[in-house]
N, CA, C and O of each residue as an XYZ file, in Angstrom:
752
protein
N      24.205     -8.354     15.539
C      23.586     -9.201     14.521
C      22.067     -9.023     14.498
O      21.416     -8.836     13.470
N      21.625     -9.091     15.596
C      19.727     -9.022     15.828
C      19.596     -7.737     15.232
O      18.502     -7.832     14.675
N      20.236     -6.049     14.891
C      20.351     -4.999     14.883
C      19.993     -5.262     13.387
O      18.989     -4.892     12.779
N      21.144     -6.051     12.903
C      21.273     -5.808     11.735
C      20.207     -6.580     10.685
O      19.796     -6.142      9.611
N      19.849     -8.022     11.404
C      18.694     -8.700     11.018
C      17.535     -7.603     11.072
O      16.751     -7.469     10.133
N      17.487     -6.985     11.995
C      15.913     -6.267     12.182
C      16.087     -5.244     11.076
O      14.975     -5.197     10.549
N      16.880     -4.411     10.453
C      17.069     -3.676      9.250
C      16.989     -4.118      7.727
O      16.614     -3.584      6.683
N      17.512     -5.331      8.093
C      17.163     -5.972      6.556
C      15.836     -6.470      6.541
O      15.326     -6.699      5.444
N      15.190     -6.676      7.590
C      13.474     -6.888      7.459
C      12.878     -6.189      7.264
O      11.827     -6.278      6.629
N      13.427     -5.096      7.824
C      12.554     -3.813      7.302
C      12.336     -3.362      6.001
O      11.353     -2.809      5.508
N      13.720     -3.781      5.386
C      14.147     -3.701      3.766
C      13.251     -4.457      3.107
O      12.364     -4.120      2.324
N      13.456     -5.125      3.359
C      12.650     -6.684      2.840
C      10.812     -6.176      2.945
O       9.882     -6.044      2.149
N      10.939     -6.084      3.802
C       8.879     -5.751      4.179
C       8.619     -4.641      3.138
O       7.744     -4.763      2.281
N       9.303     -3.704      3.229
C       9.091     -2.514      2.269
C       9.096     -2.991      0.675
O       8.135     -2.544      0.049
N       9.844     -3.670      0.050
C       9.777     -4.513     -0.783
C       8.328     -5.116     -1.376
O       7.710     -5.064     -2.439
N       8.121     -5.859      0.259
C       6.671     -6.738     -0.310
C       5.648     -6.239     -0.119
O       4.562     -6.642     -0.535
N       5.898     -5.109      0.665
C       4.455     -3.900      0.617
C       4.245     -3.581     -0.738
O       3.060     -3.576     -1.069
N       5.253     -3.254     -1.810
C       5.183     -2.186     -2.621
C       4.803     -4.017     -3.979
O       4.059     -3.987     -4.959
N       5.357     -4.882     -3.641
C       4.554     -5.874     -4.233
C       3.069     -6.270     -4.324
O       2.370     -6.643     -5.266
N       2.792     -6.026     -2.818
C       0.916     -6.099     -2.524
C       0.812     -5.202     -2.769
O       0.583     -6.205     -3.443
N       0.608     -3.238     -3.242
C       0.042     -2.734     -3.837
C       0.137     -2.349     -5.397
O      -0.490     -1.588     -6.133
N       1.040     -3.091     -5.527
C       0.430     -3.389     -7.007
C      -0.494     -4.591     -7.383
O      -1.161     -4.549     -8.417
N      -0.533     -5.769     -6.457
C      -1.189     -6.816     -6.825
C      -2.614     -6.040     -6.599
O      -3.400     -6.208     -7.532
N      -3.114     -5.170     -5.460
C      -4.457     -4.510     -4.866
C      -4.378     -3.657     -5.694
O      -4.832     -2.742     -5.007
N      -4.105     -3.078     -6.897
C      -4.572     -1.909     -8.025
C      -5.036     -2.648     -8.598
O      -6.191     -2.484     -8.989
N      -4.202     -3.966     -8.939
C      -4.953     -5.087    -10.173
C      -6.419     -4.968     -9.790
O      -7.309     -4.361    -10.385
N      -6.477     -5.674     -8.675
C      -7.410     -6.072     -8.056
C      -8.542     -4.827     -8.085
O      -9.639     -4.861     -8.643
N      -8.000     -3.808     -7.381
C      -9.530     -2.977     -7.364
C      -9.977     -2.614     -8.559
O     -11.170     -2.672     -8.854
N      -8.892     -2.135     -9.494
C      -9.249     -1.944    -10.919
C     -10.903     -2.853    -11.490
O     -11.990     -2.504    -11.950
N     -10.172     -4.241    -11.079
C     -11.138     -5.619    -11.478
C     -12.214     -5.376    -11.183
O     -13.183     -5.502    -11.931
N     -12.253     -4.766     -9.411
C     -13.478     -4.873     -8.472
C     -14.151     -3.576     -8.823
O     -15.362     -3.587     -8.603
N     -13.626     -2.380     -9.351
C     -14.299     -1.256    -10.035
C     -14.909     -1.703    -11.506
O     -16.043     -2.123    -11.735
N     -14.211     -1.565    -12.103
C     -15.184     -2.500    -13.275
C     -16.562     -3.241    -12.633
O     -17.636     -2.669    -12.447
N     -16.329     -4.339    -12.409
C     -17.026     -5.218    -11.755
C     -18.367     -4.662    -11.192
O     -19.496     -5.098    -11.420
N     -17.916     -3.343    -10.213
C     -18.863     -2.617     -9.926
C     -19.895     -1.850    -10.522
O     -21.115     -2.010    -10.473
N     -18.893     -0.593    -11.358
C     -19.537     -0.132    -12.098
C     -20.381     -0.907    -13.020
O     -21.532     -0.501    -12.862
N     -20.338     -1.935    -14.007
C     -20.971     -2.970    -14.578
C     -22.560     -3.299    -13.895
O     -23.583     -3.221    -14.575
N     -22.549     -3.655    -12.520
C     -23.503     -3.722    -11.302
C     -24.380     -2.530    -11.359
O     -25.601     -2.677    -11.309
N     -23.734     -1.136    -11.481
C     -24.572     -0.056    -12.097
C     -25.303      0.070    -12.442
O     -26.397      0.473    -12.047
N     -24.784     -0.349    -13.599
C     -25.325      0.100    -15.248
C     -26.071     -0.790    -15.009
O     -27.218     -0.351    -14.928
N     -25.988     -2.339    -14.774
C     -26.992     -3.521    -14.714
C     -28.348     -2.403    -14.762
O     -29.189     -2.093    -15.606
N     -27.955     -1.913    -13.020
C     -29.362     -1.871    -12.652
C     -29.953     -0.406    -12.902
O     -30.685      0.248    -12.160
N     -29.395     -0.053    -14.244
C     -29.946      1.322    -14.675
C     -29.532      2.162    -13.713
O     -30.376      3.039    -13.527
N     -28.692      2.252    -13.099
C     -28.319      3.402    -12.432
C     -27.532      4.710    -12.956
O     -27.039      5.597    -12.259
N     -27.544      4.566    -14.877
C     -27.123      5.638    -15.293
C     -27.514      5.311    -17.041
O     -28.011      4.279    -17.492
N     -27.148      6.422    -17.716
C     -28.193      6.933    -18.723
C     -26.969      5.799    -20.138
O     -27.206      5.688    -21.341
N     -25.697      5.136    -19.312
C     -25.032      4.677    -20.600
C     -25.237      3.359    -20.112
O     -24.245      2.650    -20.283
N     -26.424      2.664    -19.427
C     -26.907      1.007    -18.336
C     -26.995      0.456    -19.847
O     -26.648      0.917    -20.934
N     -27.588     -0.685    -19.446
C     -27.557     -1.992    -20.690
C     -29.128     -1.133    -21.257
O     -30.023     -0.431    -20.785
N     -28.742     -1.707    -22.479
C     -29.991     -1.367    -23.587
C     -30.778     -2.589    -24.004
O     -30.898     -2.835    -25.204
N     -31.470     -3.580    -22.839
C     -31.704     -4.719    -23.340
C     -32.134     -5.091    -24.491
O     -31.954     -6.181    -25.034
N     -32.906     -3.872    -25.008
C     -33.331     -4.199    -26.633
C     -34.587     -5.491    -26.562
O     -35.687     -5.267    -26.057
N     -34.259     -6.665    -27.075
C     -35.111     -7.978    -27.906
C     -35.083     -8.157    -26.449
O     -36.225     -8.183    -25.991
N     -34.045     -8.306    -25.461
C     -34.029     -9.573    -24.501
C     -34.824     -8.577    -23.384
O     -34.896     -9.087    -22.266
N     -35.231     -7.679    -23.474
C     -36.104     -7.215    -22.074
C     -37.242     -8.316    -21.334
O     -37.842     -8.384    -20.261
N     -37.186     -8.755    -22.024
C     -38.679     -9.928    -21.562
C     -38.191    -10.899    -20.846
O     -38.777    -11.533    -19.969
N     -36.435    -11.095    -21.452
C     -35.745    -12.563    -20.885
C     -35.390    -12.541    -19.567
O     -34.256    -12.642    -19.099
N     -36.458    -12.397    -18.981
C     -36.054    -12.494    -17.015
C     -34.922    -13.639    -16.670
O     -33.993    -13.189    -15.999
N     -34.851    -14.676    -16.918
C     -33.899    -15.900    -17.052
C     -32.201    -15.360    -17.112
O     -31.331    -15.370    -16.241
N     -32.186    -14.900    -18.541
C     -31.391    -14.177    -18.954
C     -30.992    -12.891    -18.050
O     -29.838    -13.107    -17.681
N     -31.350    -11.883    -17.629
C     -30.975    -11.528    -16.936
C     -30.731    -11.532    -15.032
O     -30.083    -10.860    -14.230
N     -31.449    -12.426    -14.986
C     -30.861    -13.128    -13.857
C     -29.654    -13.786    -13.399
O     -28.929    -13.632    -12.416
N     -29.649    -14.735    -14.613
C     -28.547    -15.525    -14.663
C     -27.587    -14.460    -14.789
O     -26.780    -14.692    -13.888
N     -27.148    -13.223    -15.517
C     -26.085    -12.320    -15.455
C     -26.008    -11.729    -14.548
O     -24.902    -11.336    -14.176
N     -27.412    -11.372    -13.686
C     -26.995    -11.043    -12.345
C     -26.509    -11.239    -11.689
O     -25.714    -10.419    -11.232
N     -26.660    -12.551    -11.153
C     -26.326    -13.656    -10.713
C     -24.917    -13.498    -10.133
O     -24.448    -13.287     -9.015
N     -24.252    -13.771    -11.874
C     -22.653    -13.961    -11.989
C     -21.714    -12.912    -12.012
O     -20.491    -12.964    -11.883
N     -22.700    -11.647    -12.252
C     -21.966    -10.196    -12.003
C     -21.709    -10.266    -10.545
O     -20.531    -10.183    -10.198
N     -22.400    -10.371     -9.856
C     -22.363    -10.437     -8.030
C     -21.815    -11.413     -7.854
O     -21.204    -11.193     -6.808
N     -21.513    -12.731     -8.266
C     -20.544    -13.324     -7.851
C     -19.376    -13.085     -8.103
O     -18.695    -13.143     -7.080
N     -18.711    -12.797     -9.152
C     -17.840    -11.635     -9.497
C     -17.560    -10.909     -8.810
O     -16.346    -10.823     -8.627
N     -18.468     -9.948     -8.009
C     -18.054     -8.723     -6.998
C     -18.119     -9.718     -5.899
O     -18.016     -8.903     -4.982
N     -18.186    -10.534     -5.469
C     -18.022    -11.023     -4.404
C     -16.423    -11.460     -4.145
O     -15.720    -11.065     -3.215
N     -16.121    -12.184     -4.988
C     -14.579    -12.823     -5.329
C     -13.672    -11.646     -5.639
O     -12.529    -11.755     -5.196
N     -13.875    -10.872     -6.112
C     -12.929     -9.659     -6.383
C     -12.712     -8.984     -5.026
O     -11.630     -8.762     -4.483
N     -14.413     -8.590     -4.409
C     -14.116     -8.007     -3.335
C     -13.154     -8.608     -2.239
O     -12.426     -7.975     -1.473
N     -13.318     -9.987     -2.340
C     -12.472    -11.015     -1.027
C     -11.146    -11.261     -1.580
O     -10.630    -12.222     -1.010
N     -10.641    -10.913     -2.190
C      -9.644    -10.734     -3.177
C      -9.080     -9.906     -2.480
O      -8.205    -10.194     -1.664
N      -9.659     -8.342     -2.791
C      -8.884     -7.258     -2.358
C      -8.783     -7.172     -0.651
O      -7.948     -6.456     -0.097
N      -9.569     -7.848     -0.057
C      -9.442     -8.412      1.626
C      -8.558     -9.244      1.989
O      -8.305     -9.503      3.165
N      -7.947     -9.795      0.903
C      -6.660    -10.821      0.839
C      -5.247     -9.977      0.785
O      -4.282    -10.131      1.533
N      -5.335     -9.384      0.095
C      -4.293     -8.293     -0.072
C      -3.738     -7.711      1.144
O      -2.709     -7.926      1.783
N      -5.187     -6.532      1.340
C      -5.079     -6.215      3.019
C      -4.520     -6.825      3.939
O      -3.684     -6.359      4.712
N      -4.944     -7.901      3.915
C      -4.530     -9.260      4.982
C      -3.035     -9.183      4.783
O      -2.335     -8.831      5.732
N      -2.522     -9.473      3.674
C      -1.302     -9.756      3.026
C      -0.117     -8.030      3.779
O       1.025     -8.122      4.229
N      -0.994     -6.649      3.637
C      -0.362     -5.799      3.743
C      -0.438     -5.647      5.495
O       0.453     -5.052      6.101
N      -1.473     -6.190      6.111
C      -1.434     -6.014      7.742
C      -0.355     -7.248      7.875
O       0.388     -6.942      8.808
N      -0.093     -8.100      7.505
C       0.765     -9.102      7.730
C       2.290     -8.467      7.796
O       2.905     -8.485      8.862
N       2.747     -8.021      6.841
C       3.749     -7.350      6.352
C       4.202     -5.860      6.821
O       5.330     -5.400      6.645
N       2.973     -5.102      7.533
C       2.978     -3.807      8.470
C       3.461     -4.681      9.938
O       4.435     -4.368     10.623
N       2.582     -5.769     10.203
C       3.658     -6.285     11.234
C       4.763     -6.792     11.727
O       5.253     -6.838     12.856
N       5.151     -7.260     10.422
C       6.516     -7.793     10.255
C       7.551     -6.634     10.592
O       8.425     -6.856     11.430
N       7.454     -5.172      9.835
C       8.077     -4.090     10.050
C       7.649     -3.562     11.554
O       8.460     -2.777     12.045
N       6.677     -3.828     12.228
C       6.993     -3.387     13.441
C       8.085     -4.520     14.383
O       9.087     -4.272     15.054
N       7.411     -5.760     14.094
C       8.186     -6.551     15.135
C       9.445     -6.405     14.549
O       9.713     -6.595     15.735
N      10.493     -6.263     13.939
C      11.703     -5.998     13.351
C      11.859     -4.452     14.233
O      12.810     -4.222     14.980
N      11.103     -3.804     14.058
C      11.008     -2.502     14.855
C      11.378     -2.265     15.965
O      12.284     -1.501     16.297
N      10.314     -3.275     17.008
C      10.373     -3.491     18.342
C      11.592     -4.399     19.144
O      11.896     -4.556     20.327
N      12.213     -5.001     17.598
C      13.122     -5.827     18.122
C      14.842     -4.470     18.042
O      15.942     -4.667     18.558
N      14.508     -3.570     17.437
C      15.654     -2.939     17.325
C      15.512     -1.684     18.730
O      16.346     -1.023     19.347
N      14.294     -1.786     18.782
C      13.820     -1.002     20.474
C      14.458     -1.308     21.699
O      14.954     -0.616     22.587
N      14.268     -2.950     21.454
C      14.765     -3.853     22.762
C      16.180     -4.005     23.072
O      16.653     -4.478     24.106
N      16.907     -3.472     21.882
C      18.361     -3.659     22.109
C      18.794     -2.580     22.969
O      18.384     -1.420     22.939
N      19.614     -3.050     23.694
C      20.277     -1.556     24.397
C      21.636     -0.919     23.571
O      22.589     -1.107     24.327
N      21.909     -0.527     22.850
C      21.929      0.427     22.085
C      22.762      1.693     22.325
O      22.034      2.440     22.979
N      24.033      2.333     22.088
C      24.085      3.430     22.119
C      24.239      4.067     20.952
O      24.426      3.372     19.953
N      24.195      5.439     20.834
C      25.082      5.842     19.655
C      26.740      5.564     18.956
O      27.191      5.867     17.851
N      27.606      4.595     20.584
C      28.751      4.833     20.572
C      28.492      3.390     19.745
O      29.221      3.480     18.757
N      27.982      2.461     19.712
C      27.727      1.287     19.015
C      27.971      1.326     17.830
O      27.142      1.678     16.990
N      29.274      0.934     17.545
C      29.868      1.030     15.394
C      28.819      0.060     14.829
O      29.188     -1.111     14.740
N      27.623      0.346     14.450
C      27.295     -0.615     13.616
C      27.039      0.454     12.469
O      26.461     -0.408     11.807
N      26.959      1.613     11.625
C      26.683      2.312     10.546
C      27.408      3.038     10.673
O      27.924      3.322     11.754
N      27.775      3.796      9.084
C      29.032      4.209      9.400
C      28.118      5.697      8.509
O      28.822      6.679      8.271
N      26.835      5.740      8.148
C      26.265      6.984      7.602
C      26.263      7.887      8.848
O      27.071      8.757      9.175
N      24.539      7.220      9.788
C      24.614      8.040     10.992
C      24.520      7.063     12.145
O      24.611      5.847     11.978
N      24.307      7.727     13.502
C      23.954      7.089     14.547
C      22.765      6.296     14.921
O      21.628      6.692     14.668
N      23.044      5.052     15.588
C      22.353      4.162     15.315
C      20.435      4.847     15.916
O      19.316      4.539     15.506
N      20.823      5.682     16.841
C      19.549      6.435     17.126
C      19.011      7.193     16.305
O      17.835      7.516     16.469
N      19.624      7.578     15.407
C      18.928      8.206     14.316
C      17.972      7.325     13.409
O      16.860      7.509     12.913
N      19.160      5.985     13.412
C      18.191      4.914     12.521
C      17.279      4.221     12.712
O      16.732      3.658     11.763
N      16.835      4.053     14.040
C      16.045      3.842     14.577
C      15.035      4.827     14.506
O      13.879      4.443     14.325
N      15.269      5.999     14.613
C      14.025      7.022     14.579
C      13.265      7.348     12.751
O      12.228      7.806     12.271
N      13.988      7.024     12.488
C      13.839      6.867     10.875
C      13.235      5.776     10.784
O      12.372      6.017      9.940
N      13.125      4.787     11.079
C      12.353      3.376     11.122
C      11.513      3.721     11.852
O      10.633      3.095     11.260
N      10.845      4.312     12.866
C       9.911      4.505     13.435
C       9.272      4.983     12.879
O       8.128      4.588     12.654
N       9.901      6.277     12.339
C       9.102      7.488     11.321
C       8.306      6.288     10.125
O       7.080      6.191     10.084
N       9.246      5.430      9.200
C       8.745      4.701      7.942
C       7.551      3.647      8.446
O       6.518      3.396      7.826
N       7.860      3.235      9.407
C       6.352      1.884     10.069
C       5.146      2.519     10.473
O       4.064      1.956     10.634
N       5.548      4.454     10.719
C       4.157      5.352     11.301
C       3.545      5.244     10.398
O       2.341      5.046     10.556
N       4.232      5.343      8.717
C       3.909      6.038      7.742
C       2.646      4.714      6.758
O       1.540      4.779      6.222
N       3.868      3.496      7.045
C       3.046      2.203      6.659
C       1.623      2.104      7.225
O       0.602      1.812      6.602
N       1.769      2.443      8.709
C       0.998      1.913      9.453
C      -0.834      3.128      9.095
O      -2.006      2.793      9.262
N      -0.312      4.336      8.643
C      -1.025      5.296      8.330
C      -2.074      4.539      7.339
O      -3.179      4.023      7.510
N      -1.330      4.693      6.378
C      -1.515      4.162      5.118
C      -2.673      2.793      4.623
O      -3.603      2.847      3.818
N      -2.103      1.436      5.584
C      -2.816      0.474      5.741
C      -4.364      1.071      6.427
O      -5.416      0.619      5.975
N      -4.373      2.102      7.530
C      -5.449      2.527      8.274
C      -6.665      2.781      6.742
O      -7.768      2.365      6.387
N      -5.800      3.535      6.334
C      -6.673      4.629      5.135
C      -7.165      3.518      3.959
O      -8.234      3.580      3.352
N      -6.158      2.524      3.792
C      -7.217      1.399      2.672
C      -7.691      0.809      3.808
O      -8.132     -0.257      3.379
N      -7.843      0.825      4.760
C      -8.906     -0.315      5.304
C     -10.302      0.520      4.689
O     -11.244     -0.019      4.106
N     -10.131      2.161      5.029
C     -11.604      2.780      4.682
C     -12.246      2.955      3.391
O     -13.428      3.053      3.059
N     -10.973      2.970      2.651
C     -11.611      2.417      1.083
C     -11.877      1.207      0.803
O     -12.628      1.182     -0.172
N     -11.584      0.005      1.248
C     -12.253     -0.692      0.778
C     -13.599     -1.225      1.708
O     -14.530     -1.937      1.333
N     -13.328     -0.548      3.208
C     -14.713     -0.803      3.559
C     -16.036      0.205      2.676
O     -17.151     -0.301      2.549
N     -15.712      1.841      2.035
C     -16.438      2.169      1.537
C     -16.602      2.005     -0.488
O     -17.529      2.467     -1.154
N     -15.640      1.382     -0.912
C     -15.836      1.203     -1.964
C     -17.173      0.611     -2.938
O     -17.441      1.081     -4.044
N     -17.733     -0.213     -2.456
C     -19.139     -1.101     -2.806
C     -19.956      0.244     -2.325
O     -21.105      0.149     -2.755
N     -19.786      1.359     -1.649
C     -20.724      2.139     -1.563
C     -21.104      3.568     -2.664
O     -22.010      4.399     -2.720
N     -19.975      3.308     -3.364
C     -19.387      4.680     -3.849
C     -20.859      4.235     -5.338
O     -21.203      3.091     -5.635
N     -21.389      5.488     -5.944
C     -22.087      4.830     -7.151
C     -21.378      5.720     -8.402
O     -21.924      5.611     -9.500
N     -20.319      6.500     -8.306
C     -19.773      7.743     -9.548
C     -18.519      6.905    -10.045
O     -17.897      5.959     -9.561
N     -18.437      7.462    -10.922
C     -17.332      6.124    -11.458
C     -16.055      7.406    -10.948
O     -15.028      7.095    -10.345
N     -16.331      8.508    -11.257
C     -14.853      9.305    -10.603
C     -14.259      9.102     -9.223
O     -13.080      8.934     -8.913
N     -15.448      9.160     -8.391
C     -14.917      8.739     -6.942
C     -14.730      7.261     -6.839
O     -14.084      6.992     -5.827
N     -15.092      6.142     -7.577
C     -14.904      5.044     -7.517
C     -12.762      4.993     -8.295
O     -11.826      4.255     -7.989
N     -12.842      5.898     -9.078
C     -11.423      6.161    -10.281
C     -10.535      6.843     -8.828
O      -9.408      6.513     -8.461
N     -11.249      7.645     -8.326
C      -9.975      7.891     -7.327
C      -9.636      7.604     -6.110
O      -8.676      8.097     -5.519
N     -10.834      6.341     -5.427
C     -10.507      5.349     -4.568
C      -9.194      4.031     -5.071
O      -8.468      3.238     -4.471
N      -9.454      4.404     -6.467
C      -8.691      2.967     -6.489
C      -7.126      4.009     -6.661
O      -6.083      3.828     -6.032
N      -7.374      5.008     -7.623
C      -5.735      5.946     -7.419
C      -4.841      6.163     -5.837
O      -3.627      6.063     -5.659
N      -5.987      6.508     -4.760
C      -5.561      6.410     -4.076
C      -4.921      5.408     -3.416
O      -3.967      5.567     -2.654
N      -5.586      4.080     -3.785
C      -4.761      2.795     -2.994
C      -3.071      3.030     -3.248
O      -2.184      3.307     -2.441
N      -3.024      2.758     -4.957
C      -1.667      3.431     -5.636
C      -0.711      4.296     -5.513
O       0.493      4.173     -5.741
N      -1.436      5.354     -5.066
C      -0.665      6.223     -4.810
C      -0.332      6.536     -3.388
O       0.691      7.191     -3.191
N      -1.018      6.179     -2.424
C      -0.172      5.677     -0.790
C      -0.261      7.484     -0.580
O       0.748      7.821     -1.200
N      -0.777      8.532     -0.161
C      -0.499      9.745     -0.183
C       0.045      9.825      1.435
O       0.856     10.657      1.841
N      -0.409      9.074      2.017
C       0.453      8.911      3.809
C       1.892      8.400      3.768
O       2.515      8.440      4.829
N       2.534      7.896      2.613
C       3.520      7.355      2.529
C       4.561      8.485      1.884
O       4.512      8.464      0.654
N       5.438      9.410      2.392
C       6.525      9.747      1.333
C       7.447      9.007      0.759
O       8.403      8.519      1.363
N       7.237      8.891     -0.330
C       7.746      7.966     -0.965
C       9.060      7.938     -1.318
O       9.715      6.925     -1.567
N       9.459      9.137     -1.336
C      11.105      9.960     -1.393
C      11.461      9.062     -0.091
O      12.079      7.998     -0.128
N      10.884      9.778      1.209
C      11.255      9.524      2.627
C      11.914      7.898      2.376
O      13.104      7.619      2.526
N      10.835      6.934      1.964
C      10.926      5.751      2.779
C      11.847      5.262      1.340
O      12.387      4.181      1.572
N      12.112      5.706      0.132
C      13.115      5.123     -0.313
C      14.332      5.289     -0.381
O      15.164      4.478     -0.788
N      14.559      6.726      0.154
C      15.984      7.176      0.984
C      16.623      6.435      2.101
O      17.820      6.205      2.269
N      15.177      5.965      3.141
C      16.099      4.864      3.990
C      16.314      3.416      3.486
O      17.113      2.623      3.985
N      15.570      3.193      2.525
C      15.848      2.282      1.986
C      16.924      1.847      1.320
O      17.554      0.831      1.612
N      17.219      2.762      0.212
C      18.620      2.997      0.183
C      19.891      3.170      1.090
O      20.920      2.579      0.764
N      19.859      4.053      2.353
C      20.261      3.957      3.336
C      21.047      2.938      3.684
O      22.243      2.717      3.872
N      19.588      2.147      3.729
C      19.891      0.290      4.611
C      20.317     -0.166      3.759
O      21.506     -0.409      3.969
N      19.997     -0.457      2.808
C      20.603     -1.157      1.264
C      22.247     -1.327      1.199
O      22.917     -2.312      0.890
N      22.716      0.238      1.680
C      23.844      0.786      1.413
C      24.859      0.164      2.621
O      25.894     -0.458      2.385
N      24.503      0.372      3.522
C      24.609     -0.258      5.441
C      24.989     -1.454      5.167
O      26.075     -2.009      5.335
N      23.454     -2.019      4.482
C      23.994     -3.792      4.714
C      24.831     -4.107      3.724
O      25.437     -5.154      3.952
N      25.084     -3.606      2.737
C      26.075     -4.293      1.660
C      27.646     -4.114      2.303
O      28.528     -4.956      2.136
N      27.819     -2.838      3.075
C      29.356     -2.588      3.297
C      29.414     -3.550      4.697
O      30.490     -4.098      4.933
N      28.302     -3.761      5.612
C      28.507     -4.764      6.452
C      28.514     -5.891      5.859
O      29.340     -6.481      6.554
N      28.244     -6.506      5.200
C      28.847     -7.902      4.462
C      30.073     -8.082      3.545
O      30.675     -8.949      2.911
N      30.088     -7.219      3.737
C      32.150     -6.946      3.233
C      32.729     -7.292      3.691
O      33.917     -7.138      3.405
């Protein structure tokens, strides 16, 4: 039973990973905008604001300063929420992990009727390396994102969150399916 609990968590986590990175595309999308905007504010490129009449209005552009940076502030802690949300959920898949470690276990153990239960286990190890990769690599985009000033490398920090390139995505939805498949004929 603990075997089989720790597999459907795994199911389950994979699930709400792939929920938090879509909520963190929203999000950086927001926080790129946001940024780039911060840019242009400050003339840092040839398409920046054209203040025109209001150049004089120091007030006026303060006050938009202001609220542009508060803006990047909330977006940014936003996308630190997420993170939070995806280290939460990378641990969940290990401790489900560690709990299928602790069992003693053989291959002769009927619990799957695809492969041996050591296989499935090594396949779950392989998918939590892959999570665990992955989470490493957005921690460094979003610690370097506020640094980036090109809107392309800013366009393919945020692709990359999306696109998970440490993650095979084939890989981890094959065992997913897998387990999917496992637990439905064990509840038969």
């Amino acid at each position: 039973k603990i075997v089989q609990r720790s597999f459907s968590s795994l199911s389950e986590m994979q699930k709400r990973w792939e929920e938090h990175i879509d909520r963190g595309f929203d999000r950086l999308n927001a926080l790129l905008n946001l940024h780039l905007k911060s840019i242009y504010f400050n003339g840092g490129s040839t398409e920046g604001y054209e203040w025109g009449i209001l150049q004089d209005c120091i007030g006026v552009r303060e006050n938009m300063e202001s609220s542009l940076y508060s803006q990047i502030l909330v977006s940014y802690r936003e996308c630190w929420n997420i993170y939070n949300d995806l280290q939460y959920t990378l641990d969940r898949m290990k401790t489900a992990l560690q709990s299928l470690l602790n069992q003693k276990l053989d291959d002769q153990t009927a619990l799957f009727s695809t492969l041996p239960i050591s296989a499935f286990v090594s396949l779950a190890n392989t998918t939590v390396s892959m999570y665990s990769d992955d989470l490493n690599l957005k921690h460094k985009l979003l610690n370097g994102i506020l640094k980036i000033q090109n809107r392309d490398s800013l366009s393919l920090m945020v692709s990359t969150w999306s696109m998970q390139p440490l993650i095979d995505e084939n890989y981890a939805q094959n065992i997913h399916k897998i387990l999917e498949s496992e637990m439905d004929m064990l509840r038969e």
